[in-house]
HTML snippet that shows the backbone in 3Dmol.js (N, CA, C, O; Angstrom):
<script src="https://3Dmol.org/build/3Dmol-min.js"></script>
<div id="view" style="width:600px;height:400px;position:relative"></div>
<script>
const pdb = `
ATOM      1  N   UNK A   1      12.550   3.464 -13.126  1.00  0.00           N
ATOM      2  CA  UNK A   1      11.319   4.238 -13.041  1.00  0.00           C
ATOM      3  C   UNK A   1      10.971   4.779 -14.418  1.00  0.00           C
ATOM      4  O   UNK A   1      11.861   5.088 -15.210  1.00  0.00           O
ATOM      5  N   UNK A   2       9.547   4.906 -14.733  1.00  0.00           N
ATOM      6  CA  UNK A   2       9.001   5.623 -15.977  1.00  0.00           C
ATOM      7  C   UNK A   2       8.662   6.862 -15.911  1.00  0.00           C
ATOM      8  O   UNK A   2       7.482   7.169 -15.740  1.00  0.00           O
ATOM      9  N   UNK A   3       9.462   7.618 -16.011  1.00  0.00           N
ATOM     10  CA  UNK A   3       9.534   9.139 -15.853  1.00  0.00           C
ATOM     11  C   UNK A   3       9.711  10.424 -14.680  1.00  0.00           C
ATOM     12  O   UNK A   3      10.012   9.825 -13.647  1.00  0.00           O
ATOM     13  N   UNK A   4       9.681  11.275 -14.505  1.00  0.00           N
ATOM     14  CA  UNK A   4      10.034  12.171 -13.620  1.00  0.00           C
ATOM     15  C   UNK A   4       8.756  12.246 -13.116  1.00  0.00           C
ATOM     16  O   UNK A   4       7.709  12.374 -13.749  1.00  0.00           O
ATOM     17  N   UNK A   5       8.948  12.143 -11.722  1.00  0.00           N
ATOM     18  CA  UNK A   5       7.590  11.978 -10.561  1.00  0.00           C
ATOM     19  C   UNK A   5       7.537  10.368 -10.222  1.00  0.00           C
ATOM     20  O   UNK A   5       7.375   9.794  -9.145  1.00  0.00           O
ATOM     21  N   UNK A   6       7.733   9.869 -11.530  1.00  0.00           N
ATOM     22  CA  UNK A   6       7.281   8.175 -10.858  1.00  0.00           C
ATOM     23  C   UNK A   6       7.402   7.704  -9.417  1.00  0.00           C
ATOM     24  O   UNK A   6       8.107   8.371  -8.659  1.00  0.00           O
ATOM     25  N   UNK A   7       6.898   6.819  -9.051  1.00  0.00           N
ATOM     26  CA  UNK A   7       6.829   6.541  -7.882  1.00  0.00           C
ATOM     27  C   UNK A   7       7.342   5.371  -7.832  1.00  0.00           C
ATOM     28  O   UNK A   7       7.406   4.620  -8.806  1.00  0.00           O
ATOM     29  N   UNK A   8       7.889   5.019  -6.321  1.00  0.00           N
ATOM     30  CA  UNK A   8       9.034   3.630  -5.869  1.00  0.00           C
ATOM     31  C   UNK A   8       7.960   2.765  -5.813  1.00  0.00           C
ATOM     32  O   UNK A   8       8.165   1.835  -6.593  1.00  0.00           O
ATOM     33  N   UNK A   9       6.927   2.662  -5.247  1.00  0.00           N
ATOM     34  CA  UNK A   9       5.218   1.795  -5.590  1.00  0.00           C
ATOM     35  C   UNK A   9       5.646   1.431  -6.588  1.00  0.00           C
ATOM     36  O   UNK A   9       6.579   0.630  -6.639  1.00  0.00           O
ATOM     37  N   UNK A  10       4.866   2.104  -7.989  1.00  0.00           N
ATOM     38  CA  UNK A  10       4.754   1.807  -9.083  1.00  0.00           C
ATOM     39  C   UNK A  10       6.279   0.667 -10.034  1.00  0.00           C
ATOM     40  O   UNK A  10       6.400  -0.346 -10.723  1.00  0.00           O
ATOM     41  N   UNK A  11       7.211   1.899  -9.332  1.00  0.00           N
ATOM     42  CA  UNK A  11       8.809   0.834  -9.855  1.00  0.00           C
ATOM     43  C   UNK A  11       8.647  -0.500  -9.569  1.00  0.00           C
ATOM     44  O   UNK A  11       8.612  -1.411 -10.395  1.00  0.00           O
ATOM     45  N   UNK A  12       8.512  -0.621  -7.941  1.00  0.00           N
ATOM     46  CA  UNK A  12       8.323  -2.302  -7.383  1.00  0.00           C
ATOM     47  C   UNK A  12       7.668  -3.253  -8.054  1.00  0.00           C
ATOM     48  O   UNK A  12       7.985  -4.392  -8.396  1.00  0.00           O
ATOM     49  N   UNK A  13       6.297  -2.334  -8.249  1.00  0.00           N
ATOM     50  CA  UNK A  13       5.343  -3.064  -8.951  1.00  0.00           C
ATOM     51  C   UNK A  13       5.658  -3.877 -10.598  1.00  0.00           C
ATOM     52  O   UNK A  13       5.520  -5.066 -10.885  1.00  0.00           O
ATOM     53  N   UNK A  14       6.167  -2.597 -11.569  1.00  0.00           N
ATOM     54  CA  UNK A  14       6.805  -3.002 -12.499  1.00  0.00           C
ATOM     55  C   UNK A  14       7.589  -4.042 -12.540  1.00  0.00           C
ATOM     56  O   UNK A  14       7.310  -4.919 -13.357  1.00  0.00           O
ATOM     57  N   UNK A  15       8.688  -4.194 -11.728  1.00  0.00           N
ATOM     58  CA  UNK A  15       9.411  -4.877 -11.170  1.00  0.00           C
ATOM     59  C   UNK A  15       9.576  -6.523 -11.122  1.00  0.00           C
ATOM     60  O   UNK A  15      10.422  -7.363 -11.430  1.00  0.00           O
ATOM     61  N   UNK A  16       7.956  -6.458 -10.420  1.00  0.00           N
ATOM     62  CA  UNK A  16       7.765  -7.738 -10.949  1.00  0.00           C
ATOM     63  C   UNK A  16       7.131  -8.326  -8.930  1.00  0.00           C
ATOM     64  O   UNK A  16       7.027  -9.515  -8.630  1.00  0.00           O
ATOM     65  N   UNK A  17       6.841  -7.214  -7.965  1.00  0.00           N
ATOM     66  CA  UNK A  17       6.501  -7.359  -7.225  1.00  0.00           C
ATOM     67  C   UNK A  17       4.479  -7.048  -7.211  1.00  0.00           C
ATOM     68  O   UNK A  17       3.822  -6.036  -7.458  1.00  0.00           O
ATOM     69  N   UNK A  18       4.096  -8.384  -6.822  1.00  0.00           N
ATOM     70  CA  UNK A  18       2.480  -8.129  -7.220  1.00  0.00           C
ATOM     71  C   UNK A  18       1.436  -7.375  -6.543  1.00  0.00           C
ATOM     72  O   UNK A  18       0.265  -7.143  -6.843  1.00  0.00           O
ATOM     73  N   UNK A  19       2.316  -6.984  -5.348  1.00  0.00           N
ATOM     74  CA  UNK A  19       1.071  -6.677  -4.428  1.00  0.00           C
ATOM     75  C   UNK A  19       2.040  -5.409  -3.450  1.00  0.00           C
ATOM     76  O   UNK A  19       2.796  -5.600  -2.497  1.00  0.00           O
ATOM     77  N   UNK A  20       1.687  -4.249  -4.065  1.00  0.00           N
ATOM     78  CA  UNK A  20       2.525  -2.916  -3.246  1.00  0.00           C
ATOM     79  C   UNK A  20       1.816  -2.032  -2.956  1.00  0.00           C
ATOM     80  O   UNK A  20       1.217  -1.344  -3.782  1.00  0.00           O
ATOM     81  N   UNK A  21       1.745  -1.859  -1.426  1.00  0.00           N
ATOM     82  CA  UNK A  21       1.091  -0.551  -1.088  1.00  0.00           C
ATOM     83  C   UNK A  21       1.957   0.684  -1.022  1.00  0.00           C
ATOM     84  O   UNK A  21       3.000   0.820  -0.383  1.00  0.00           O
ATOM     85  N   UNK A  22       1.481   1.361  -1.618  1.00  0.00           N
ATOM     86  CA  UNK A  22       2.542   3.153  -1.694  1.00  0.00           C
ATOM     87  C   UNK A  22       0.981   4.234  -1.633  1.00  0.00           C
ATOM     88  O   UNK A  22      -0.156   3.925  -1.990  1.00  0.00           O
ATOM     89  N   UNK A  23       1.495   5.581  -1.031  1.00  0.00           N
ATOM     90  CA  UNK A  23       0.401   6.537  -0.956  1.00  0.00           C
ATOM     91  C   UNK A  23       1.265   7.562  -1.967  1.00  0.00           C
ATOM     92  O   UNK A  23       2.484   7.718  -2.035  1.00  0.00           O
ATOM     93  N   UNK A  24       0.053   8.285  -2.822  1.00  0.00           N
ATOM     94  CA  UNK A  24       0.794   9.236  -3.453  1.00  0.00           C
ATOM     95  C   UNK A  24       0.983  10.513  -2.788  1.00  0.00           C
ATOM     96  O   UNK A  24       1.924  11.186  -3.209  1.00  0.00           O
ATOM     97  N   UNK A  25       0.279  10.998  -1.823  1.00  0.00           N
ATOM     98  CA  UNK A  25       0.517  11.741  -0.544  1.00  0.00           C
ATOM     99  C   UNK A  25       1.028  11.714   0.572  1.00  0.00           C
ATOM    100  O   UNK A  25       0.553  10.685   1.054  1.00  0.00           O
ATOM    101  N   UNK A  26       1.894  12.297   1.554  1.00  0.00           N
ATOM    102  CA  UNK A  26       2.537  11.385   2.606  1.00  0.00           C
ATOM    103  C   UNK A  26       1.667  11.345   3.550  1.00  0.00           C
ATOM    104  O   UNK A  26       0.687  12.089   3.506  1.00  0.00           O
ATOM    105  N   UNK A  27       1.849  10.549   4.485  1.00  0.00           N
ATOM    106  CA  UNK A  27       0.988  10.354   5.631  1.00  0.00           C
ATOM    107  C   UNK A  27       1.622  10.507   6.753  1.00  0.00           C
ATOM    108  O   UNK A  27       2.709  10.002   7.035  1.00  0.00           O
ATOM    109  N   UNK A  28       0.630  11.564   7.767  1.00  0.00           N
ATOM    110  CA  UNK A  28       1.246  11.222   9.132  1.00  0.00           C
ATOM    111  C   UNK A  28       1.390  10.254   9.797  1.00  0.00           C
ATOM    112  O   UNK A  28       0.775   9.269   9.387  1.00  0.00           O
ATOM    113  N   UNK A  29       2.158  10.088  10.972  1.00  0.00           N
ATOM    114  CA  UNK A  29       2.822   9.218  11.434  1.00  0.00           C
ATOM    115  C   UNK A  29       1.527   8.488  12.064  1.00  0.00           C
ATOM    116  O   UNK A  29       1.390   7.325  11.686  1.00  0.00           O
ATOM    117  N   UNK A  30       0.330   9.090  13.172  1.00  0.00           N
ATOM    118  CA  UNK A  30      -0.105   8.341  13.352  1.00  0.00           C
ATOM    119  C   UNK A  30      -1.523   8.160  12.301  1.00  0.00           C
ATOM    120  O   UNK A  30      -2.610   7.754  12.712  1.00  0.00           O
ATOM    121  N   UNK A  31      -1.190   8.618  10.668  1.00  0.00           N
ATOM    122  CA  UNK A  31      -2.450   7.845  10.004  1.00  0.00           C
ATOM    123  C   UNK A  31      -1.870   6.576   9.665  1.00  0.00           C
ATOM    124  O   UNK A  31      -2.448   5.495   9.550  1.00  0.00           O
ATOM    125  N   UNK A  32      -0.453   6.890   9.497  1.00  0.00           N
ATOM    126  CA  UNK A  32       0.380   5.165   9.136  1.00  0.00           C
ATOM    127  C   UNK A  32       0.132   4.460  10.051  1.00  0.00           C
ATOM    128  O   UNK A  32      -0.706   3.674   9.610  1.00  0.00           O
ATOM    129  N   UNK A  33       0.286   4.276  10.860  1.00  0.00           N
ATOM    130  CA  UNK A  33       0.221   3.773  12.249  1.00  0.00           C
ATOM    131  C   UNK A  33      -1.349   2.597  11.981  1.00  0.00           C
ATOM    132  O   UNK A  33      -1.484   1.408  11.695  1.00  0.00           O
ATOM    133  N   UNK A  34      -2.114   3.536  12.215  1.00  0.00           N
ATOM    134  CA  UNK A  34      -3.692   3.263  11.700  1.00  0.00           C
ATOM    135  C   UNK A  34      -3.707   2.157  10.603  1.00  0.00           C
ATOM    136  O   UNK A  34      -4.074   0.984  10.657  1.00  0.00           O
ATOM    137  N   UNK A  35      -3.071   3.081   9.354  1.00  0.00           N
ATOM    138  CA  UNK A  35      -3.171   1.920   8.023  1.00  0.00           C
ATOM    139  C   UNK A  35      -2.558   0.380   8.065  1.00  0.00           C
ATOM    140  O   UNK A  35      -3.010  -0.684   7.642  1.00  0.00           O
ATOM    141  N   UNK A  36      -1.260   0.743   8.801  1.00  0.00           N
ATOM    142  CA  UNK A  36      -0.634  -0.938   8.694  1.00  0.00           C
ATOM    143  C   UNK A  36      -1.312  -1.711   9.871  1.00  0.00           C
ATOM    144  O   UNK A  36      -1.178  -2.934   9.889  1.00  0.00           O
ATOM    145  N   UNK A  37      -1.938  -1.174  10.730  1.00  0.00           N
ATOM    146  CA  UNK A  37      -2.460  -1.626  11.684  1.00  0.00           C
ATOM    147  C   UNK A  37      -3.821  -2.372  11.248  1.00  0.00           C
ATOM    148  O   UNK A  37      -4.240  -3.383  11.811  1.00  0.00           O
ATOM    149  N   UNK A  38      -4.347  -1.837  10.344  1.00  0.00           N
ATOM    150  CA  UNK A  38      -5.972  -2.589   9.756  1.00  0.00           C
ATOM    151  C   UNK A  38      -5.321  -3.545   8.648  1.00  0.00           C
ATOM    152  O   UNK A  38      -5.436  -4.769   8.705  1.00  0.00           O
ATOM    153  N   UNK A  39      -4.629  -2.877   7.639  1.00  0.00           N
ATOM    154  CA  UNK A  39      -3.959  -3.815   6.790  1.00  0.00           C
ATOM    155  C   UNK A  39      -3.316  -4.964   7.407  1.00  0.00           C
ATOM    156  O   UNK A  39      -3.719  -6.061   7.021  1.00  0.00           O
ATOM    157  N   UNK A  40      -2.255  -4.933   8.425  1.00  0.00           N
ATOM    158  CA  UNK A  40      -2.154  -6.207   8.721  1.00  0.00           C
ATOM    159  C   UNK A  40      -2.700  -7.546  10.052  1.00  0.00           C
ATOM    160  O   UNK A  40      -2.296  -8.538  10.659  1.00  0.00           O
ATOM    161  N   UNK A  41      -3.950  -6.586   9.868  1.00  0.00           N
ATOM    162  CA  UNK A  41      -4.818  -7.226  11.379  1.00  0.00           C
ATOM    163  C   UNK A  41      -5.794  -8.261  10.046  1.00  0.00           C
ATOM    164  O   UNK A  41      -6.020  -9.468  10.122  1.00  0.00           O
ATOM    165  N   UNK A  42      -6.184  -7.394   9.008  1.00  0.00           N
ATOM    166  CA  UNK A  42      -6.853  -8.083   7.929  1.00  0.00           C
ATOM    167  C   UNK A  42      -6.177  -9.292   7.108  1.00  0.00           C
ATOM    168  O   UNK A  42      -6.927 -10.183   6.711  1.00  0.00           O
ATOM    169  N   UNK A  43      -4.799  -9.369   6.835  1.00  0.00           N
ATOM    170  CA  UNK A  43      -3.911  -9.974   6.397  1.00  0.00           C
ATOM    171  C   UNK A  43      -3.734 -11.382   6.893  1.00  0.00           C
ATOM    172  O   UNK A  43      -3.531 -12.501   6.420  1.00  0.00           O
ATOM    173  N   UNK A  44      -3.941 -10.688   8.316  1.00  0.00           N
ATOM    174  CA  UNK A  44      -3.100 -11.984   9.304  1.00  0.00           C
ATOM    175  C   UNK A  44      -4.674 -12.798   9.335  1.00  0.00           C
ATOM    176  O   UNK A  44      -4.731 -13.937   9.798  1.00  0.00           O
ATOM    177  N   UNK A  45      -5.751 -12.205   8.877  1.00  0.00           N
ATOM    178  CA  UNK A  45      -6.869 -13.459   9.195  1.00  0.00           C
ATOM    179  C   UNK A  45      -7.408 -13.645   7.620  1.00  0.00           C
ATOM    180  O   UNK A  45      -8.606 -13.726   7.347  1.00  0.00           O
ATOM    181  N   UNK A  46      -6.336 -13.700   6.631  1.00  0.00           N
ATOM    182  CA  UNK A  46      -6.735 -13.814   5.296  1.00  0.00           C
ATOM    183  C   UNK A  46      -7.472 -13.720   4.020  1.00  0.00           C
ATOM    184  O   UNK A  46      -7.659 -14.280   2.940  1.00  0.00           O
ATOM    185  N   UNK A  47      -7.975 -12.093   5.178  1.00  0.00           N
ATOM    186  CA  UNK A  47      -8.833 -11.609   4.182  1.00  0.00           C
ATOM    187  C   UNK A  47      -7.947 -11.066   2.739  1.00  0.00           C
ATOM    188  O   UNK A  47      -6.724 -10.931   2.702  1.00  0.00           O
ATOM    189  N   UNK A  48      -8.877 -10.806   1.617  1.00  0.00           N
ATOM    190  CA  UNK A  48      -8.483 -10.729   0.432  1.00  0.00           C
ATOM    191  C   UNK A  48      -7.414  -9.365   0.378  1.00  0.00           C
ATOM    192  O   UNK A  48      -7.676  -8.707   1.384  1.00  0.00           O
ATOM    193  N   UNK A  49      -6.612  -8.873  -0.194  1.00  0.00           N
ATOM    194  CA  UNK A  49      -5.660  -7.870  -0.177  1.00  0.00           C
ATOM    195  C   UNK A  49      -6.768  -6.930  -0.739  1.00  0.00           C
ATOM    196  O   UNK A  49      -7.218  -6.024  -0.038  1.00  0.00           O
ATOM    197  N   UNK A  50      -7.115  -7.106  -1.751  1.00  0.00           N
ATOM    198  CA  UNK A  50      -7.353  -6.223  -2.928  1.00  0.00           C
ATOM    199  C   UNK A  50      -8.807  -5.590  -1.600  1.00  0.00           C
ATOM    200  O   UNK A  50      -8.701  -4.538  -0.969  1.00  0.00           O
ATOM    201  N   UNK A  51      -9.802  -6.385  -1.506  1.00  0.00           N
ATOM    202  CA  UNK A  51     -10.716  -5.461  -0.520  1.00  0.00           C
ATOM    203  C   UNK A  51     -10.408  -4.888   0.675  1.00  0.00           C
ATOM    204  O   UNK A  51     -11.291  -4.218   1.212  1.00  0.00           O
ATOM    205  N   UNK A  52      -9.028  -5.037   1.376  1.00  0.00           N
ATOM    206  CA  UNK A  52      -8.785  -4.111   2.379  1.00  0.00           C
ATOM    207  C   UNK A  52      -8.046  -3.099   2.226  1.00  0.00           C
ATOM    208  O   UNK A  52      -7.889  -2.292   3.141  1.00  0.00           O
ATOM    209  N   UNK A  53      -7.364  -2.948   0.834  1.00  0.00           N
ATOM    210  CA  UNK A  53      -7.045  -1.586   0.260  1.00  0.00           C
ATOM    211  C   UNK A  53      -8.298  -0.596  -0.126  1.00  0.00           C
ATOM    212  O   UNK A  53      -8.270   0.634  -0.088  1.00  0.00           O
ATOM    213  N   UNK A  54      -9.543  -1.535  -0.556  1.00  0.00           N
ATOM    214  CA  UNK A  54     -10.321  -0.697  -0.727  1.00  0.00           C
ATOM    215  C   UNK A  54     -11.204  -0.097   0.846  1.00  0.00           C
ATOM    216  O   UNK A  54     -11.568   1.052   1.097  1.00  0.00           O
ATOM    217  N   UNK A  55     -11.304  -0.954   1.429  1.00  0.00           N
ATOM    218  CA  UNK A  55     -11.580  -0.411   3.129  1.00  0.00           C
ATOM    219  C   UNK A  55     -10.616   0.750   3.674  1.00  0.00           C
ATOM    220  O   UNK A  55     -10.956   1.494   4.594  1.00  0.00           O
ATOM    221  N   UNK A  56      -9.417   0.830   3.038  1.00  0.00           N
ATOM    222  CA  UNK A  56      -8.310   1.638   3.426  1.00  0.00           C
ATOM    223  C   UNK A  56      -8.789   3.473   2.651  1.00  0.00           C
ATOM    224  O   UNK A  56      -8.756   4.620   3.096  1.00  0.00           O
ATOM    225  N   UNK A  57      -9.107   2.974   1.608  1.00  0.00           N
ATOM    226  CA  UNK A  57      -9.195   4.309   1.128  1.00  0.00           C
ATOM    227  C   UNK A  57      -9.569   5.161   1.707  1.00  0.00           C
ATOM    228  O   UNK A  57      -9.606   6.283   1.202  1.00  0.00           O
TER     229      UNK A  57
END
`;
const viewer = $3Dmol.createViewer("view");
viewer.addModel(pdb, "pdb");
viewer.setStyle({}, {cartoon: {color: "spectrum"}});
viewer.zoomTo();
viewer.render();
</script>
C-alpha cells in the first residue's frame, strides 16, 4: 500500500488487477446487497464495466 489510509481497492489495483470495485465509505448491508445486485445483473448481459460504475454512483 502507498501510505497510511490507503485503500485494499487501490493496492489490488496497483497490483496489477484492472478492474476493482472498493467504496471509500462503508456500506450497509442492504445498500451492498443492491450494488452487487445491479453490478452483476449488468455484467452478466455485457454491458460495459466502466458505465455501470457510473450508474452505481
Amino acid at each position: 500500500m502507498s501510505g497510511v489510509g490507503a485503500s485494499i481497492g487501490h493496492a489490488l489495483h496497483e497490483a496489477g488487477i484492472p478492474f476493482v470495485v472498493a467504496s471509500q465509505y462503508p456500506l450497509s448491508f442492504g445498500g451492498s446487497v443492491m450494488l452487487v445486485k445491479d453490478l452483476y445483473d449488468g455484467l452478466l448481459w455485457s454491458e460495459d464495466p466502466r458505465k455501470l460504475l457510473v450508474g452505481l454512483r
